[in-house]
C-alpha positions as CSV (number, residue, x, y, z in Angstrom):
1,X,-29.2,9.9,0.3
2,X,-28.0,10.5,4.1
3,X,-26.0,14.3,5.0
4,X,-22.9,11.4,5.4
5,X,-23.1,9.9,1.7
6,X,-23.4,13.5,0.3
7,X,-20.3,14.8,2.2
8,X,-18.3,11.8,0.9
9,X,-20.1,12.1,-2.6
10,X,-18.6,15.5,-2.7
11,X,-15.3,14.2,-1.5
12,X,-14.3,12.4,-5.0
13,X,-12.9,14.2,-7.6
14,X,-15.2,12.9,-10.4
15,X,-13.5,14.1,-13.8
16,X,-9.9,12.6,-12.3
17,X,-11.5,9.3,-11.0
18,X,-13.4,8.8,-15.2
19,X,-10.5,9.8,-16.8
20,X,-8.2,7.6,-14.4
21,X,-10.3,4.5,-14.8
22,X,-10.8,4.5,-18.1
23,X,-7.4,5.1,-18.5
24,X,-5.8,2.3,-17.1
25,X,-8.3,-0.6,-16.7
26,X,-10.0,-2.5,-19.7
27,X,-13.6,-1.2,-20.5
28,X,-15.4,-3.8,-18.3
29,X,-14.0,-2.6,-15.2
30,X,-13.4,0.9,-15.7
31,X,-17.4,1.2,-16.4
32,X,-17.3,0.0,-12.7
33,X,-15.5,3.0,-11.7
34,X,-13.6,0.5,-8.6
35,X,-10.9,3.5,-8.6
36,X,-11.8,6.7,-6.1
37,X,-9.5,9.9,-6.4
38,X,-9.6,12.2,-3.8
39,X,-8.7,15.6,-3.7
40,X,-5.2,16.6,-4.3
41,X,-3.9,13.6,-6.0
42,X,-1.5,13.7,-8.9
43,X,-1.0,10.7,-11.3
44,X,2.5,11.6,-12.9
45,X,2.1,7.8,-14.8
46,X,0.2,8.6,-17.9
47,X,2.4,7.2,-19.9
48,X,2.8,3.7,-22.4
49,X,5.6,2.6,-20.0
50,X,3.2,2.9,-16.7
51,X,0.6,0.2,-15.8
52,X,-2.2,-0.6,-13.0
53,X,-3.5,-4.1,-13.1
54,X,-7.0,-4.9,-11.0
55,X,-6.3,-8.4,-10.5
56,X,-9.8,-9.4,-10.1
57,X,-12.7,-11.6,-10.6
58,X,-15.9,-10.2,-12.1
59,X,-18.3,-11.0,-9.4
60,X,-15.3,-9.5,-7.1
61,X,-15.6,-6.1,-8.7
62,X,-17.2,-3.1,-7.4
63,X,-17.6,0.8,-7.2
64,X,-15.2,2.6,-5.1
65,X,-13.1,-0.6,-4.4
66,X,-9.8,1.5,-4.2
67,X,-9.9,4.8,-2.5
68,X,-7.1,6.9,-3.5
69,X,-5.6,9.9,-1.3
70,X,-8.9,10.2,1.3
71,X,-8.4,12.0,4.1
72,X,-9.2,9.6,7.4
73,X,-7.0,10.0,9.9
74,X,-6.5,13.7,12.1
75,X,-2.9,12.5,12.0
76,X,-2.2,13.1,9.0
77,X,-2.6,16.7,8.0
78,X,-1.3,16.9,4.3
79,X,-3.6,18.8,1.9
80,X,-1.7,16.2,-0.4
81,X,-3.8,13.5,-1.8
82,X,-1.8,10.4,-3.4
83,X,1.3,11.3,-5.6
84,X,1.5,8.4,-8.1
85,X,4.8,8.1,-9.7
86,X,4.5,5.2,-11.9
87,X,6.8,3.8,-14.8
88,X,6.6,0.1,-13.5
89,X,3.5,-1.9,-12.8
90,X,1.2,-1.7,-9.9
91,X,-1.0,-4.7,-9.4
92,X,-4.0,-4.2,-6.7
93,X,-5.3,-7.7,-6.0
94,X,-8.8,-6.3,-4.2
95,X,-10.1,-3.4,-2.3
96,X,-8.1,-1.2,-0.2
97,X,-7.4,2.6,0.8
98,X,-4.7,4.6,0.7
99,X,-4.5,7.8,2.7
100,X,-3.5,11.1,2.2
101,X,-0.3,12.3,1.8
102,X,0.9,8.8,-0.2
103,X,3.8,8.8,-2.8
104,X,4.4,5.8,-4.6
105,X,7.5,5.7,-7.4
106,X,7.7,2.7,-9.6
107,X,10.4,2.5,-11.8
108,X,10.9,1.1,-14.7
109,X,10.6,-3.0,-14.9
110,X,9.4,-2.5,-11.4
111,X,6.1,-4.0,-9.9
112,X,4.4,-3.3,-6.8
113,X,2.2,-6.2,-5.9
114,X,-0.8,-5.7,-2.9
115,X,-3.1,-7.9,-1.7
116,X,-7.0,-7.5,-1.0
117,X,-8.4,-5.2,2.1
118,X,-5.4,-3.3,2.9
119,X,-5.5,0.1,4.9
120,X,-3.0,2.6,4.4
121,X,-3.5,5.5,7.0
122,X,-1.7,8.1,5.4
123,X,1.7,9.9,4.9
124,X,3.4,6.6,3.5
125,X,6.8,7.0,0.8
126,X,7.2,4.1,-1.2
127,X,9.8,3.7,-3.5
128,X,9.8,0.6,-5.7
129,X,12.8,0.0,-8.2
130,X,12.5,-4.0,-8.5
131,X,10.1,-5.7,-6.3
132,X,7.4,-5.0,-3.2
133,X,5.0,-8.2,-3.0
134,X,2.3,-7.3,0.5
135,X,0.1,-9.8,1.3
136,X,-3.5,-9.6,2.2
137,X,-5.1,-7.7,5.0
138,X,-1.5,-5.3,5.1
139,X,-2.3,-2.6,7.6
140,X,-0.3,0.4,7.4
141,X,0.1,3.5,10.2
142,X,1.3,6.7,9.3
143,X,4.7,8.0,8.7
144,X,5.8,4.7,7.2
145,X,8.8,4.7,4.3
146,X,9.3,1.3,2.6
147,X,12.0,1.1,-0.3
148,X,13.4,-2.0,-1.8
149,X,16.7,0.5,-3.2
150,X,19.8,2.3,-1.9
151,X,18.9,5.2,-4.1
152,X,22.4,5.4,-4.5
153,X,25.5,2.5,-5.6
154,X,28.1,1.8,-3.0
155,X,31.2,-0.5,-3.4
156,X,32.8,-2.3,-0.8
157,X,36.5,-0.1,-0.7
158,X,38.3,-3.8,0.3
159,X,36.9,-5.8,-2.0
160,X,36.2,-3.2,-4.6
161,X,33.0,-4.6,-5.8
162,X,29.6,-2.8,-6.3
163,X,27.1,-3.4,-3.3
164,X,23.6,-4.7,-4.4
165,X,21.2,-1.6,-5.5
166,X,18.2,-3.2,-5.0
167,X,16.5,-6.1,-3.2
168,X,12.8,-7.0,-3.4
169,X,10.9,-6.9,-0.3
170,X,8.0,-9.4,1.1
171,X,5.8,-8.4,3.6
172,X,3.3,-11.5,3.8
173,X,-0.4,-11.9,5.0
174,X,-2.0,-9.4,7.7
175,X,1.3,-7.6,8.7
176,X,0.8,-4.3,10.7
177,X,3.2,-2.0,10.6
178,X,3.1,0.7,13.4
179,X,3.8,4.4,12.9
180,X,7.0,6.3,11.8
181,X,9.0,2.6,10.7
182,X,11.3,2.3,7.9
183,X,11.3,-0.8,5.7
184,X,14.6,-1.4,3.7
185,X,15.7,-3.6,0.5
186,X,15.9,-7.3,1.1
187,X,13.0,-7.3,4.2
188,X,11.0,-10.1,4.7
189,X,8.2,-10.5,7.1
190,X,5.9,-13.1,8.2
191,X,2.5,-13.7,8.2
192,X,0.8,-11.5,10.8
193,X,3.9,-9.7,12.3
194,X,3.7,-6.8,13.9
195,X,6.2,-3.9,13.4
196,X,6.4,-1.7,16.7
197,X,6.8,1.9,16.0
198,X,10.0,3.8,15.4
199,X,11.4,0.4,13.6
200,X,14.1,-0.3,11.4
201,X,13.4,-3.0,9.2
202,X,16.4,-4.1,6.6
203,X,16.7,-8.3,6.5
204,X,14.8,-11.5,6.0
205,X,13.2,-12.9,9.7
206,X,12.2,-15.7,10.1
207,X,10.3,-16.0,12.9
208,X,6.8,-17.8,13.4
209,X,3.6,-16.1,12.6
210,X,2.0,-13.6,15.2
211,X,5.6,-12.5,16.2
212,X,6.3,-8.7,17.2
213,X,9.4,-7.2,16.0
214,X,11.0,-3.3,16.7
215,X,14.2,-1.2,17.3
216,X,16.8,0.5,15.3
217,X,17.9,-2.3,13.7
218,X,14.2,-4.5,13.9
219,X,14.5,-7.8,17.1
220,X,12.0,-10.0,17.9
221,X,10.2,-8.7,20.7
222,X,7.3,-11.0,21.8
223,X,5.4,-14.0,20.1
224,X,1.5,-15.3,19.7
225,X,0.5,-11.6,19.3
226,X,-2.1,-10.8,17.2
227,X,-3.9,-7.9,16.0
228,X,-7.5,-8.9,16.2
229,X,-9.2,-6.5,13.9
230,X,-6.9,-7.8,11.3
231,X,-7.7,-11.7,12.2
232,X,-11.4,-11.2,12.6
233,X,-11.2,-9.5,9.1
234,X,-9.2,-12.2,7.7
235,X,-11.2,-14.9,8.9
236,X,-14.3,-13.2,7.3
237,X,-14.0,-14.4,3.4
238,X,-16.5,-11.7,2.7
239,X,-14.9,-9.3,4.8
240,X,-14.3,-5.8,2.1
241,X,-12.8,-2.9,3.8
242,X,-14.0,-0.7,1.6
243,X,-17.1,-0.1,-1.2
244,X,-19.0,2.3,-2.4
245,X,-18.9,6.0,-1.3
246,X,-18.5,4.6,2.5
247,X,-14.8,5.1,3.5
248,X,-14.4,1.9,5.1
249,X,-16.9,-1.2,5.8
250,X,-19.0,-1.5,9.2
């Protein structure tokens, strides 16, 4: 075994990544061990109301599939692994990894939904009280918040009616979302869109694929742009961004 594969051996917090597992998958993918926790992570979800779903084939499974709270990017500085706040469902539909300094908070009758080989960098706040469906190939920068709720209910003072709380959000196929961007209730992106940084995201578009969108509140910006890593990746059906103790695939 390489100096490289010992470091990241040492990296996993064995005893958390069993017990988490075994926990939450059925026996014939638990034994697997897809799921990788990192130092500093906290799973506030053991309980009958949370669940995680590894929507997966058996031929698609594989050690170290899902790398939670690992430390990537010199960005992100939080000694803070992957806060994991879940009373809803969260459905992981193939390999990915989530950075450090990660909180996700499901609620109750909510489900998070996200495709195969996404990268989160780190330092992402995801709040999901209804509905957050991301496609494949999602890649995520840092300093990102994406909430499908208000938090808190507001009513219209003219018409005296309640706004809506909630609103589930979309993002589709290899979307890129750019650092420090906020994605609201109700958001709907397409396929291979790319969020410029600083962005406020909070309504449907619908634009063609390969647009570019920013600002405070989210324009288009530009169109046939892609991000090539994420094409080249997405053209590759056996493309995984992640297996085994490696933290990402060369």
């Amino acid at each position: 075994m390489s100096i490289t594969k010992i470091i990241l051996f040492f990296k996993v917090q064995w005893l958390k990544t069993i017990v988490f597992n075994f926990y939450y998958l059925p026996i014939w993918q638990a034994i697997h061990l897809p799921f990788f926790i990192y130092k500093g992570c906290k799973c506030f979800s053991f309980s009958h109301n949370g669940k995680i779903i590894l929507d997966v084939l058996p031929h698609q499974l594989c050690t170290g599939m899902i790398k939670l709270g690992i430390k990537h990017e010199a960005t992100c500085i939080s000694k803070q692994g992957v806060v994991l706040q879940n009373n809803g469902t969260i459905i992981f539909k193939g390999c990915g990894v989530i950075g450090n300094g990660t909180i996700f908070s499901i609620k109750k009758n909510a489900t998070l939904s996200i495709g195969e080989n996404f990268g989160i960098t780190g330092n992402l706040k995801l709040h999901c009280h209804n509905s957050i469906n991301i496609g494949n190939h999602f890649s995520c920068s840092w300093n990102v918040s994406i909430s499908d709720t208000d938090f808190h209910p507001t009513v219209n003072l003219i018409t005296g009616k309640q706004n809506p709380l909630t609103a589930p959000i979309i993002i589709n196929h290899g979307v890129w979302i750019c650092p420090n961007t906020t994605i609201q209730k109700g958001s709907i992106l397409p396929p291979f869109c790319i969020v410029a940084s600083n962005s406020l995201v909070n309504k449907q578009y619908e634009l063609q694929d390969f647009s570019v969108i920013g600002g405070i509140p989210a324009k288009p910006l530009n169109i046939e742009i892609r991000n090539e890593d994420i094409w080249n990746n997405y053209q590759n059906k056996n493309f995984k961004i992640t297996r085994g103790l490696s933290i990402f695939s060369v």
